[in-house]
N, C-alpha and C positions, 0 to 999 in steps of 0.2 A: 558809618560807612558800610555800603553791601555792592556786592556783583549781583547783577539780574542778567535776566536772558526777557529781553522786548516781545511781547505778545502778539501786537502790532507788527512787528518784522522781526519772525521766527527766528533771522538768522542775524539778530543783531547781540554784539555781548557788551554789556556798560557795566559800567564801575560808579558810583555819584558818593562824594563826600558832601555831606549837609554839616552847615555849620548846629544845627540841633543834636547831631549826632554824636560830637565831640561832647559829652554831656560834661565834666566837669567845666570844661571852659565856657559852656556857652551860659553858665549860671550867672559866673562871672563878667561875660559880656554883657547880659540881660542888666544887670545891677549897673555895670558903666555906662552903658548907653544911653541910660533914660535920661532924656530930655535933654540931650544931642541932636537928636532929629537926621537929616540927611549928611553930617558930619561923620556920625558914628556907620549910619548906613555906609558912606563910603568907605572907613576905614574898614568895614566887614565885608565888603564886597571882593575890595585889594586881597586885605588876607584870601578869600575862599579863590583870587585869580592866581597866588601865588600857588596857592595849595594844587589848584587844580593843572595848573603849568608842573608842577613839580613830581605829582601822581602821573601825569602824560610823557615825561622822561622818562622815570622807573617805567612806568608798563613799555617804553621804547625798547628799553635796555633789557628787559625780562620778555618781550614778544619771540618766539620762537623765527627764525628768519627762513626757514624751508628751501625753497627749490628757487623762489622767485624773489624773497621780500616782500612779496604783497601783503600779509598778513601785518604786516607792521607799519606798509603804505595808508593800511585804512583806516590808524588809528584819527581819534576826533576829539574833540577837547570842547566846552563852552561853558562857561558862567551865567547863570540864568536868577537874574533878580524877580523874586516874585514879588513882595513888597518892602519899603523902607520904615514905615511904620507900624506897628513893630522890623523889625528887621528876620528878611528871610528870603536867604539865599544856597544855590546848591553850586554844585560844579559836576559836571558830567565827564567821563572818560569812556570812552566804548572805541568797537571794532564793526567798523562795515562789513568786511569779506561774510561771506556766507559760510565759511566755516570756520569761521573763529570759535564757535558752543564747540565742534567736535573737537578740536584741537586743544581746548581748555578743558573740556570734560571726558575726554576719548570716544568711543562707541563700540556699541558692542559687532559682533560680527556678523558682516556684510560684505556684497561685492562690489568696489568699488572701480570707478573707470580705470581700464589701463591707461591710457594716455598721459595722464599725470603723474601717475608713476615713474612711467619712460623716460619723460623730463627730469623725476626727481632723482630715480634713478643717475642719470647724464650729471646732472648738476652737484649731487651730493655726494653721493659713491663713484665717482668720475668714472663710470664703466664707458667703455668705450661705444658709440652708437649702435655698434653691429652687434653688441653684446646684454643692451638696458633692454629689449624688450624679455630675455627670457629671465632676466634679473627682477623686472617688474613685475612678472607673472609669479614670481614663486612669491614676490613681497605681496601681490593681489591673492595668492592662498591663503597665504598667511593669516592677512587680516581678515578673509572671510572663516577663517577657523577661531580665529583669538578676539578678535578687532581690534581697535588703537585702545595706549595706554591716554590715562589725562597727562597733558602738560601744566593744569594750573597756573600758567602766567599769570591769569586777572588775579587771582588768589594769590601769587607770591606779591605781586605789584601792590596791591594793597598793604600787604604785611611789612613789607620795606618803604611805601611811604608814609604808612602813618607817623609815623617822629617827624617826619617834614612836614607834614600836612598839621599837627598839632603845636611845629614849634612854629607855625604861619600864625596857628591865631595865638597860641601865647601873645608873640610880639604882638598882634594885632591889641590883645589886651592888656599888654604893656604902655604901647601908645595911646589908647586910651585913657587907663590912669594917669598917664601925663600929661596931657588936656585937660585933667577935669582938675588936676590939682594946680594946674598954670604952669606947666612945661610946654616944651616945645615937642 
């Protein structure tokens, strides 16, 4: 499992759990799977949509909700089968907003827009309208003297679902062995 920051779209932040990556379990599924063919494919695909459904709550519940919510609007989820034979599959979790990286990683010091401030100001410190712009100003000092701290959401969200993400493919390789042994 790793957080990246997308090359292609600077301002993108993803999170991907691969079933290779879970390394002790996936030994275990490699030995059950063979010659199952698109049986086992499926049963590893379910696990890595359960896993990746389950990582996209936690990062819901760990996303910082700001001034708007949007940064937790843009969360994205997919399952992406690259083949069934062998079997290889990921699950993606990322953040569209373009500032999801400073939010998760902070920055250093810079001036940022007033405007958004003013909002956030209004919205989260309930300052009254007549009163968020010199509120915002002193919070726009601020951060061009200090800049933002990180919030590491993607980083906590990982850390909190890996036990769900790892008890997806246990079962997953549970069911397995009860197939091959003539369970149901």
């Amino acid at each position: 499992m790793r957080i990246w920051q997308d090359t292609g779209a600077p301002y993108a932040l993803h999170m991907e759990a691969e079933s290779g990556s879970l390394s002790q379990l996936n030994g275990f599924l490699a030995r059950l799977r063979a010659g199952m063919g698109p049986l086992a494919a499926r049963i590893v695909e379910q696990a890595m949509a359960k896993a990746t459904e389950q990582l996209r709550t936690v990062a819901f519940e760990q996303t910082p909700v700001g001034a708007t919510g949007f940064l937790r609007d843009t969360i994205g989820a997919q399952v992406s089968v690259q083949s069934q034979e062998p079997v290889d599959v990921s699950g993606y979790v990322w953040w569209q907003a373009g500032y999801a990286p400073v939010v998760e990683y902070g920055s250093r010091p810079h001036w940022p827009p007033i405007g958004p401030l003013v909002h956030w100001a209004e919205r989260k410190l309930h300052v009254p309208p007549g009163e968020s712009y010199g509120v915002a100003r002193r919070i726009q000092v601020a951060i061009a003297r200090r800049g933002t701290r990180a919030q590491e959401f993607a980083q906590r969200s990982l850390s909190l679902a890996q036990p769900l993400i790892e008890r997806a493919f246990r079962e997953a390789a549970d069911r397995l062995a009860r197939l091959i042994s003539g369970g149901v």
